[in-house]
Phi, psi and omega in degrees: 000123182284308177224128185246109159283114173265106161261171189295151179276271202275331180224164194064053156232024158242100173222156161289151193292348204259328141273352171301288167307341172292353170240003152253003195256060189260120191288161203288300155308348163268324176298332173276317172294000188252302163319323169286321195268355162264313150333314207278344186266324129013293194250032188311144138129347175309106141256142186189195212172042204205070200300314192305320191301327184272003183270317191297317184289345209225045191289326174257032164259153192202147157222094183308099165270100199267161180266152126197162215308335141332333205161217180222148170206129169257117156309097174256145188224135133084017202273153172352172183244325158312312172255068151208161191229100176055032169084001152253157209274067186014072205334289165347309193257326166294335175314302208244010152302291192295350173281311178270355126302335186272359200244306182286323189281328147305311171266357155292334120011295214270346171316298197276321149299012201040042152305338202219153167247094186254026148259359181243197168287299175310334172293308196275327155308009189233326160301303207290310184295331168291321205278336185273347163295342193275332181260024185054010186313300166299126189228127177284139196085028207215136197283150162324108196176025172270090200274143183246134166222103189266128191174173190275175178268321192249125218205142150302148182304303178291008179259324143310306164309329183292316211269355172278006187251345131328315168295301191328299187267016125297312152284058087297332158249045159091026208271131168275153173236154199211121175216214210257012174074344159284234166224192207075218158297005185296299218267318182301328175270340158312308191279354189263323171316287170322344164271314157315291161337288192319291185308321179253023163072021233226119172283131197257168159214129216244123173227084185291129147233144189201197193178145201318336197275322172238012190277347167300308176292312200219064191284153173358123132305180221256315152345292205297148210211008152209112170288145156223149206232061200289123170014276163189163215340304177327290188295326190293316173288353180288306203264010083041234180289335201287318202266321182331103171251006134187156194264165241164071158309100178266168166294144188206207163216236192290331210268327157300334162284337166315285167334284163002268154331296194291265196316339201259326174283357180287287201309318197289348206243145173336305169294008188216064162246350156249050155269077177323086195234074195310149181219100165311082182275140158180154148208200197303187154330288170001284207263026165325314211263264161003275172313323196283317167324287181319313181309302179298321190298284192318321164304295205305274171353286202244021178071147161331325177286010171280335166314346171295338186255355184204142168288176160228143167188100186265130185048042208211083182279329188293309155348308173294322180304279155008282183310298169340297175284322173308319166321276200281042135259348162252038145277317202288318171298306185311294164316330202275307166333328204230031201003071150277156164291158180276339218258358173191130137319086218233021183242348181303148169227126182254154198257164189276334197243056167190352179237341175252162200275145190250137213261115200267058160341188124281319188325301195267015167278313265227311186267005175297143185253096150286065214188120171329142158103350177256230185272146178297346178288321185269002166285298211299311177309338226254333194250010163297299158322359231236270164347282191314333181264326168304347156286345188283292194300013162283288182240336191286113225277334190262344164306305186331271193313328156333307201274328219255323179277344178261348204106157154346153131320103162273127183253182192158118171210189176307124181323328179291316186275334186272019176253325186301305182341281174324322177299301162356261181314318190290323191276301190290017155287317224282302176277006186105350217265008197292279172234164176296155254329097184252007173321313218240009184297135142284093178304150184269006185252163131236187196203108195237153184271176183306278211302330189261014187242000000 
C-alpha cells in the first residue's frame, strides 16, 4: 500500500483546536521518534529484535499529520504489507498508531511547557502516573488484579508453551495481564490468558508497556489491546511496579535479569520493607536449571537473605496462578488497610539511580561501581545499570552503533562479583537467550576485576 489515510478510534479522537495545533507544531526529533515507533507498530506480529534492520528495509516509509476541522487525520506512505488485510488496515494496529502519537507528543508537549517535574522523585512519579492516566491504563474503580509478567523474547518453544499455560491459568481467574509487549514471554502469556478469559466470558486486558529505545526490537505482539509508549527504559520500569499487584518471572535473558535487579533494589531498600511487590519465579522442568543459576547469582551478588524476596515455582502453571492470585488479594487488604489507592502503587520509594535515565555511555559503563561492601539496594541499582546498557548495545540502534563504532562496553568491579556477572551473562549466550538467532552473538560487553584494570 502506497499511501493510506487514518482517522482516530479510541485515541486523538476528541481534541482542541489548541491541541491539535500542539501536534502539529512537533520538533523535528520528537517527529522521526514517533515515526520510528510507528513503524515498529506497523509492524506488530514480525518477530525479530534487529531495530536498526527494520529501519534500513523500510527507508521510504513516512507518516504524516494533517488538520482538519474534524479532527486529525494520518497519511501512512509505504507502510509494512502486513498490517493490512485486503488493502485495509488492521483495527489493531491502527489503534495503536494514534496511541504512540498520543504518549510521544504528549509527553513532549507538556516537557517543553514545563508541565511535568523529571527532576525530582515525586516529579517523575507523577509523570509516569500522568502518561498511563492519559492513555486510560488507569482507571477508577477498578479492583486489583494487574499480573505483570516479565521474560525474554527470545525463548524456546517449550518455555513458550509454558508461559502460554500460565496465561491460561491466570485468565480463568480474572487476572489481567501487562508485560513488555513484545513476543516470546512478552506474547505468551498474553495469548493463554486471551483463552481463559474467552472461556469465563471476562473482557480481558493486554497491556504492552514499552519505550522508544526498544520498541523497534520488540514490536507490538498481535494480543496486546492497550499500548503505552513510556519516555524511556527508567519510567517504562517505573509504570511497572506502579501498575503491578504481582510480578511473574520467565526465563529470559539479560534484559530480564535487568527487571530482576530493579525490582529487587525496590524490595532491598529500607522504605519499602513493609511494601508489598510480590515477585514470582517459574518456568517448565526445561529451565530448572535457569532459575537455579538466577538463584545462585542473586545470593553471590546481593547475600543469601535475598532469596527472602522472591518464590521459585518450577512446572506447576496452575499453581503459579494460585500463588499469583492469592498476592493480589493481600495487596488489595494491604492497600484498603493503609486506604491506598488500588489502580497505582504510590507508596513504593524508588532511589534516583533507578528513576533518572541512564544514558549507556563507554564513559558511563567504565564508571559504574561494581563493587562489594556497600548497601544491596544500592549494588543492585548500579548492576541493574550494568544489564541496561548491555541490552542497548544488543538491540538498541544507538547502543548498536556505540559499540560497533568504540568497541564493547567495558564493565569493572571487584573480582567475585564481576566473575559472577560473567558467568551469568556466558549461560544466557550459551543458551540463546541474548538475541533472537544468537548462534554468532558477539557480546557488546567485557568484563575486568578491580585487580586486572
Amino acid at each position: 500500500m502506497e499511501q493510506t489515510n487514518l482517522r482516530p478510534l479510541n485515541y486523538l479522537n476528541l481534541l482542541s483546536r489548541r491541541e491539535i495545533e500542539g501536534i502539529l507544531d512537533t520538533h523535528t526529533e520528537v517527529f522521526e521518534m514517533s515515526r520510528e515507533c510507528s513503524l515498529a507498530v506497523l509492524n506488530t506480529g514480525n518477530d525479530g529484535d534487529d531495530g536498526a534492520a527494520l529501519l534500513a528495509t523500510n527507508r521510504d516509509f513516512e507518516i504524516e499529520v494533517h488538520y482538519q476541522p474534524r479532527g486529525i487525520k494520518l497519511s501512512v506512505h509505504n507502510a509494512p504489507p502486513s498490517a493490512f488485510v485486503d488493502g485495509v488496515m488492521i483495527r489493531g494496529i491502527q489503534d495503536h498508531l494514534f496511541a504512540a502519537l498520543r504518549d510521544i507528543i504528549h509527553y513532549s508537549h507538556r516537557l517543553r511547557s514545563d508541565q511535568v517535574d523529571v527532576t525530582t522523585t515525586a516529579g517523575i512519579t507523577d509523570t509516569v502516573f500522568d502518561i498511563l492516566k492519559n492513555a486510560h491504563v488507569i482507571r477508577p474503580d477498578t479492583q486489583p488484579n494487574v499480573v505483570v509478567c516479565w521474560g525474554g523474547h527470545s525463548i524456546g518453544r517449550t518455555e513458550y508453551e509454558y508461559t502460554k499455560e500460565v496465561g491460561y491459568q491466570l485468565g480463568l481467574r480474572g487476572c489481567d495481564i501487562a508485560t513488555g509487549c513484545g513476543t516470546g514471554a512478552m506474547k505468551g502469556p498474553m495469548k493463554g490468558a486471551a483463552i481463559g478469559h474467552a472461556k469465563q466470558q471476562f473482557t480481558g486486558r493486554y497491556i504492552g508497556l514499552t519505550e522508544p529505545g526498544i520498541i523497534a526490537a520488540e514490536s507490538p505482539n498481535p494480543i496486546v489491546n492497550e499500548l503505552v509508549i513510556l519516555p524511556d527504559i527508567e519510567k517504562r520500569l517505573e509504570a511497572f511496579v506502579r501498575l503491578a499487584h504481582a510480578v511473574i518471572v520467565f526465563p529470559g535473558g539479560v534484559g530480564t535479569i535487568e527487571e530482576i535487579l530493579y525490582a529487587l533494589s525496590i524490595r532491598l531498600h529500607p522504605s519499602n520493607r513493609r511494601a508489598p511487590l510480590p515477585l514470582i519465579f517459574t518456568g517448565p522442568e526445561a529451565s530448572r536449571g535457569y532459575f537455579t543459576m538466577i538463584d545462585t547469582y542473586l545470593r553471590t551478588v546481593l547475600g543469601p537473605a535475598i532469596a527472602e524476596h522472591y518464590e521459585i515455582i518450577i512446572d506447576d502453571p496452575a499453581a503459579v496462578a494460585v500463588a499469583a492470585k492469592s498476592e493480589v488479594g493481600r495487596i488489595k487488604r494491604f492497600r484498603k488497610r493503609n486506604q491506598e489507592a488500588y489502580n497505582y502503587n504510590w507508596s513504593l520509594h524508588l532511589e534516583p539511580s533507578l528513576q533518572q535515565p541512564f544514558e549507556p555511555t563507554h564513559q558511563n559503563m567504565a564508571s559504574l561501581d561494581l563493587t562489594e561492601g556497600g548497601e544491596p539496594h544500592v549494588l543492585a541499582a548500579q548492576l541493574r545499570r550494568a544489564m541496561s546498557g548491555i541490552v542497548a548495545g544488543n538491540v538498541k540502534p544507538t547502543g548498536v552503533a556505540a559499540v560497533r563504532e568504540h568497541g564493547p562496553f567495558r564493565l569493572t568491579g571487584s573480582q567475585r562479583l564481576i566473575e559472577a556477572t560473567d558467568e551469568v551473562l556466558q549461560t544466557c549466550i550459551d543458551q540463546g537467550r541474548m538475541k533472537l538467532g544468537s548462534a554468532a552473538y558477539r557480546p557488546c560487553y567485557e568484563m575486568v576485576h578491580s585487580d586486572a584494570a
